[in-house]
N, C-alpha and C positions, 0 to 999 in steps of 0.2 A: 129909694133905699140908700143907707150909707155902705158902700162897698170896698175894700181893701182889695186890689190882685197884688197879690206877695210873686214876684219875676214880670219883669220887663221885658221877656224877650222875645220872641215873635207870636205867640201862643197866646202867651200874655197880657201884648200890647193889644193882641185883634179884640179881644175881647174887653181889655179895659176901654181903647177907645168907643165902640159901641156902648157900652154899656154905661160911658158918661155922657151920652145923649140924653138921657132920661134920666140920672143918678147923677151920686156924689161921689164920686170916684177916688181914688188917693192907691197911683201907682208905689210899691215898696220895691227898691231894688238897691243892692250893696255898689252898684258904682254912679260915684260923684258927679262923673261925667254924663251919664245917661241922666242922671236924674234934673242935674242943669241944666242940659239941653232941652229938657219935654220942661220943666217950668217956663224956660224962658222959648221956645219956639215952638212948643206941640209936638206933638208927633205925627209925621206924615205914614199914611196908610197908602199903599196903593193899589188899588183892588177897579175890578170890571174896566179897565181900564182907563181909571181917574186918578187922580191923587188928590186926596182931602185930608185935614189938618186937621185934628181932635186937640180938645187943652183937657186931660186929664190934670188933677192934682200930682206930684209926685215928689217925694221921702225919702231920705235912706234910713231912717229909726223912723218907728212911730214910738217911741216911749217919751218923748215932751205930749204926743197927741191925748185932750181929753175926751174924746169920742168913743164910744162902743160902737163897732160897725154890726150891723145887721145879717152881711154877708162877709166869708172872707175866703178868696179865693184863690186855689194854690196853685201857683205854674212854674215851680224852681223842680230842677229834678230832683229824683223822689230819695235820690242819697243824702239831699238836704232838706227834705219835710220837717225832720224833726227839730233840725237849727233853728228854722225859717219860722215856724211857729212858738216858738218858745223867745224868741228875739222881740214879736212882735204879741204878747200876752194878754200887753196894757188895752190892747183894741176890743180883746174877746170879753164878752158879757155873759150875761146869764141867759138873753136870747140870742146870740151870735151864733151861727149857721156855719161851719165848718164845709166848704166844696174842693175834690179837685176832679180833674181832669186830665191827669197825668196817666204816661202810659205803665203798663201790667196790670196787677193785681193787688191786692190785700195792702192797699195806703189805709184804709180803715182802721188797722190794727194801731197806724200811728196817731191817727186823730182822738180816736177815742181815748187817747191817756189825754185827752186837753178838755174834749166837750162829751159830754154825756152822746148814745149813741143817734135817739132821736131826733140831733141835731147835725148828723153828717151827713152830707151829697155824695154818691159816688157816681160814676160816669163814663162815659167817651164821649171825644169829639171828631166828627168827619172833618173841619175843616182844619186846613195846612198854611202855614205860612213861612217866610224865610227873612231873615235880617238882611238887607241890604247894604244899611250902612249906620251909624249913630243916630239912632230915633225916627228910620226909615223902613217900615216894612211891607214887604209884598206879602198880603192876601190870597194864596194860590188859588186854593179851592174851598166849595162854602158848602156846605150838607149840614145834618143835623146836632146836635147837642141832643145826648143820651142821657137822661138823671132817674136815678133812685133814691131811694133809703134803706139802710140795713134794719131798720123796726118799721114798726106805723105811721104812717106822716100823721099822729094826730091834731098837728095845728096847722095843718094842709099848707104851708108853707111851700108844696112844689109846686102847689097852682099860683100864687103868686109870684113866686121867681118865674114860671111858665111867659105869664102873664107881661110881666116885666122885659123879660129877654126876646122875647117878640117882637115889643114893640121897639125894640133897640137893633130890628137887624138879624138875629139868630132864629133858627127852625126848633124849638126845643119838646123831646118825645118825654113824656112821663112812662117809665117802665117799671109797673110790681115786680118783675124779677131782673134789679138790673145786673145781677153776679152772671147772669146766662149770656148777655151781652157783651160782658168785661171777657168774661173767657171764650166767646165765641173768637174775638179778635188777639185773646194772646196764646190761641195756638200758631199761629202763625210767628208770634214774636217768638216763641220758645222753641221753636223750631229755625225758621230761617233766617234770625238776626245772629243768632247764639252759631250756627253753624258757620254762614257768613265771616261772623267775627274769627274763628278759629281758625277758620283755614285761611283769612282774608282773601277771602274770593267775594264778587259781585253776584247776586242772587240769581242770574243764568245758568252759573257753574253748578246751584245746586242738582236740580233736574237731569243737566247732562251725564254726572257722576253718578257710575253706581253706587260707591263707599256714603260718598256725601249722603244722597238718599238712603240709603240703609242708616245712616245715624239719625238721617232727620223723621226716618218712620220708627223710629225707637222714639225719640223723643217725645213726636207726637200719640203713641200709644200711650205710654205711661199720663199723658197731663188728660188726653180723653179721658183712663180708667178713674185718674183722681177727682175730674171732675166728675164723671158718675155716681162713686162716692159721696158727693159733695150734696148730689141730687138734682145736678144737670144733666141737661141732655148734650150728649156727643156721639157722632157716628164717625169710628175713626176713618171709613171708605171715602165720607164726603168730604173731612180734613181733608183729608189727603189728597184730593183731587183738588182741593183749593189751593194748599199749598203749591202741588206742581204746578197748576195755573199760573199762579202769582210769580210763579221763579221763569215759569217760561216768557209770560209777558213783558217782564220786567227786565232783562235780561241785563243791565248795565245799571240796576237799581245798587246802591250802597244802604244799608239798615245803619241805627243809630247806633247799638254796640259795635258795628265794624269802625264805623268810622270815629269813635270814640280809642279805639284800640290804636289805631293808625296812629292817631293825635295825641299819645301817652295819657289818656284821662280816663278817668274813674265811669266804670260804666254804671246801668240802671239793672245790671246782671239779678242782680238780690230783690228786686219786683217785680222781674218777670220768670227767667227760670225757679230763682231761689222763691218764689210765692206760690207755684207747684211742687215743692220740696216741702213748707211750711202746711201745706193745707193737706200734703200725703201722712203728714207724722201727725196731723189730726185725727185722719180717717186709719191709723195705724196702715198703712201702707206703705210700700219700699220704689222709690223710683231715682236706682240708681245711674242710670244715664244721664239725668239731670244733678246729681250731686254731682256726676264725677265732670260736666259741661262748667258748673257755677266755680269748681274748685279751679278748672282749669283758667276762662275768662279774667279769675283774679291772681293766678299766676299770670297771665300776660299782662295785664294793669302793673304789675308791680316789677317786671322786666324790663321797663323801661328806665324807673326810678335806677336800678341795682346799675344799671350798663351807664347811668351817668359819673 
């Protein structure tokens, strides 16, 4: 396959390395310097305890490129899906395959203003990685790759990306319902990254707290009721009891919107809580504890700007 991953950066790189074992790969990423360094020395991955060197292709425009790629695959956060894809246009064809694997919900809404529907992937991924240093990434942990389709795969195209990403390395699940999946894992985001961020506390704090918990069993009610609406299954007892888990276990965990808040940067607030907000005013439904979370998050993003 000829493949695009549009982000370079740890999520990114695991998967474009992989995935040019067997493909034609062509990393997209807006800095110069990453990009120079993976042409001229690879990218070192370092995983199971090795460190091995992949040569991905890598770009910062593809608009000189005459290729239609087959796949194109998106790991920039999802504040700039819509950049990222409209930058790089000249790749997509009329069979080009639209994936991401970014976190929350409803990225589908952005895709489909570029490819028709029966051409999107949607997803999660278990495995994690961290940037160590320019074109150096740690591999943490490896599980599965989750894919669906929002229609009928009727060009069965998920068995052969299956098929493909297999043999490159990845565990990859074909799911008929992959929207059950997406929201199985963002109640947890819409709950304990979004509380997290607010109070800037480490995800221990939540559990301990009563107040905190009381917000975050708000939160989690309303994104259960919505997706029921939706016509998934949610039990908000079992939430909850994962959530507490997750906050007890982890107790010195930092979530991506906290530490986005900390570091004056623009969160992914608006695809996780605000994609339960979007899918309640579908199902006509009110779930203001998350309006009034998403309003907040982006008062704090922009408190930083003001105080300079």
């Amino acid at each position: 396959m000829k493949i695009a991953v549009i982000g370079a950066g740890a999520m990114g790189s695991i998967y474009g390395c992989h995935l040019s074992l067997k493909n034609e790969v062509f990393m997209v990423d807006t800095s110069e310097n990453l990009v120079r360094h993976i042409n001229k020395n690879g990218i070192c991955l370092e995983e199971n305890g090795n460190e091995n060197i992949y040569h991905p292709s890598a770009v910062i425009s593809t608009r000189e490129m005459k290729k239609k790629m087959d796949l194109v695959l998106l790991f920039v956060k999802s504040i700039f899906s819509r950049t990222a894809i409209e930058e790089n246009l000249g790749i997509i064809g009329p069979d080009t395959y639209l994936m991401t694997l970014q976190n929350g919900s409803g990225h589908e809404d952005i895709l489909e203003e570029f490819v028709p529907q029966n051409r999107i992937i949607i997803g999660t991924t278990e495995d994690n990685g961290s940037v160590l240093e320019l074109g150096k990434i740690k591999r943490g942990g490896v599980g599965k790759t989750n894919i669906g389709m929002i229609t009928e795969d009727k060009g069965f195209f998920l068995n052969k990306l299956k098929e493909n990403f297999d043999t490159c390395g990845f565990s990859v699940t074909i799911h008929s319902n992959i929207q059950q999946l997406i929201w199985d894992k963002l109640f947890t985001n819409v709950s304990l990254s979004v509380v997290t961020a607010l109070l800037q506390v480490n995800m221990g704090y939540i559990a301990s707290n009563e107040y905190a918990w009381i917000m975050t069993v708000s939160l989690v009610k309303e994104a259960a009721a919505t997706a029921r609406a939706l016509g998934l299954k949610a039990d908000d007892n079992k939430i909850l009891e994962e959530v507490r888990k997750t906050s007890r276990m982890s107790p010195d965990g930092c979530t991506s919107i906290q530490m986005d808040i900390q570091k004056g940067r623009r969160t992914e607030v608006d695809n996780i809580s605000g994609s339960v907000i979007r899918a309640a005013k579908r199902c006509n439904m009110s779930v203001p504890v998350h309006e009034f979370v998403v309003q907040m998050i982006h008062a704090m993003e922009d408190k930083n700007r003001y105080n300079e």
